[in-house]
C-alpha positions as CSV (number, residue, x, y, z in Angstrom):
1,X,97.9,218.6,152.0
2,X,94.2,218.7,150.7
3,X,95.6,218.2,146.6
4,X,97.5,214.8,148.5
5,X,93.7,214.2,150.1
6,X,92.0,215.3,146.7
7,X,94.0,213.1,145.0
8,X,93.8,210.1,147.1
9,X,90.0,210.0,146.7
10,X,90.3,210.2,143.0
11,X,92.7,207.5,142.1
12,X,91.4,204.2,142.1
13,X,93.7,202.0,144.1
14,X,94.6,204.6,146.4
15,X,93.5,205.9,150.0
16,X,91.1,202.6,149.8
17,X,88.6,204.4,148.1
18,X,85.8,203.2,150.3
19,X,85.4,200.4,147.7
20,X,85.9,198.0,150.5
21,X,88.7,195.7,148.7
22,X,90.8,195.3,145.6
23,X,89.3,194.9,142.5
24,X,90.0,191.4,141.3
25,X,90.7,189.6,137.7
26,X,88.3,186.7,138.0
27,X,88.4,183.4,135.3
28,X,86.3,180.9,134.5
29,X,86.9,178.1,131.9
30,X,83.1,177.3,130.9
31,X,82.4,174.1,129.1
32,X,79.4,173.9,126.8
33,X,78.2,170.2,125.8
34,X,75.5,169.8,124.0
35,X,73.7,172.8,124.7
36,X,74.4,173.1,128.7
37,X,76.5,174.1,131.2
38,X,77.4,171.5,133.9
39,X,75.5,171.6,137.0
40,X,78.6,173.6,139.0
41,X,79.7,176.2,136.3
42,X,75.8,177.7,135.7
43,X,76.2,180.5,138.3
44,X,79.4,182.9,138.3
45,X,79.4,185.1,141.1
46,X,81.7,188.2,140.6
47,X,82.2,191.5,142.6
48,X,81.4,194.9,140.9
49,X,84.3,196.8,139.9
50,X,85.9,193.2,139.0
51,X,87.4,192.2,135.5
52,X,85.9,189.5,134.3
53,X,87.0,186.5,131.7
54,X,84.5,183.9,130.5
55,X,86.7,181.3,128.2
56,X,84.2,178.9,126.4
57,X,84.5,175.7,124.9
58,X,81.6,174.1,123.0
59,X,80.9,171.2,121.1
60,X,78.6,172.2,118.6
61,X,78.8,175.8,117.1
62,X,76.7,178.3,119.0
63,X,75.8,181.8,119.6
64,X,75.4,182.8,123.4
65,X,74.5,186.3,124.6
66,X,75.4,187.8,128.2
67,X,72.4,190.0,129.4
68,X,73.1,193.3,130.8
69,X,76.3,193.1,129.3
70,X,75.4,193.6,125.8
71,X,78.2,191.0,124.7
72,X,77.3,188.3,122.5
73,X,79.6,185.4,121.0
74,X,80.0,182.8,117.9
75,X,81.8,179.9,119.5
76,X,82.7,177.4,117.5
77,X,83.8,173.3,118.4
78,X,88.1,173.4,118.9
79,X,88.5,176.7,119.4
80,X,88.6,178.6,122.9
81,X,86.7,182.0,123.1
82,X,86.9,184.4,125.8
83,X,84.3,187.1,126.8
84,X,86.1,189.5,128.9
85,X,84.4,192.7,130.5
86,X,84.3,194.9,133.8
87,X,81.5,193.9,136.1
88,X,80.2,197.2,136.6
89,X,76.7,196.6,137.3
90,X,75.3,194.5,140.3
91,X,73.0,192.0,139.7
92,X,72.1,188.5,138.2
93,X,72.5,188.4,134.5
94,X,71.2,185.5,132.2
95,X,73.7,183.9,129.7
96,X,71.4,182.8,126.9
97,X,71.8,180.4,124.3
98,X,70.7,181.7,121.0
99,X,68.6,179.2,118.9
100,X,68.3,178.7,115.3
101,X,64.3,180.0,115.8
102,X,62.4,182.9,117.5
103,X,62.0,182.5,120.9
104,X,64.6,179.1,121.2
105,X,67.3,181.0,123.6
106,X,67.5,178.6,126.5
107,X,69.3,179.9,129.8
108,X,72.8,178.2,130.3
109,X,73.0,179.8,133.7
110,X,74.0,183.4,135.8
111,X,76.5,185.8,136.1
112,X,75.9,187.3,139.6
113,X,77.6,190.3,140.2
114,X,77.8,191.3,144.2
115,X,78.5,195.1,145.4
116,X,81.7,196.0,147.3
């Protein structure tokens, strides 16, 4: 009986964990024009312990960076890209645009990760 408990608390998925819910997969088509994010898709709002996928679209080529995250991609114009990561942190997280310059990385908006 207490390897069944032992092993119930150390599986993920199992025995509930005290996580307080399932982890979830979480997508979000992001559409960058000109430099921005529209009004509704600059704040993502995620649970920790959720896997997370971030598919861009840009019109212009462009670097962005996700903060705390440590993940940075080239997106270029026709051509989907996907960020895709396990919110393990909790917090709120800038998504930068990286500029052509020092110090031109404009925030497009937040990934805000809540804890379970």
């Amino acid at each position: 009986m207490r390897v069944l408990l032992f092993f119930l608390l150390l599986v993920p998925g199992l025995g509930g964990c005290g996580r307080g819910g399932e982890v979830a997969r979480k997508e979000f088509q992001l559409t960058l024009r000109q430099g921005a994010l529209p009004a509704d898709q600059q704040v993502i709002r995620v649970h920790q312990g959720d896997e997370v996928i971030l598919r861009w679209t840009t019109d212009e080529p462009r670097s962005i960076h996700l903060h705390g995250h440590d993940i940075e991609k080239q997106l270029t114009p026709g051509a989907a890209v996907a960020m895709w990561f396990v919110a393990r942190a909790t917090g709120r997280f800038p998504i930068m645009l990286h500029g052509q310059q020092e110090g031109d990385e404009p925030i497009l908006g937040y990934l805000e990760v809540y804890p379970r």
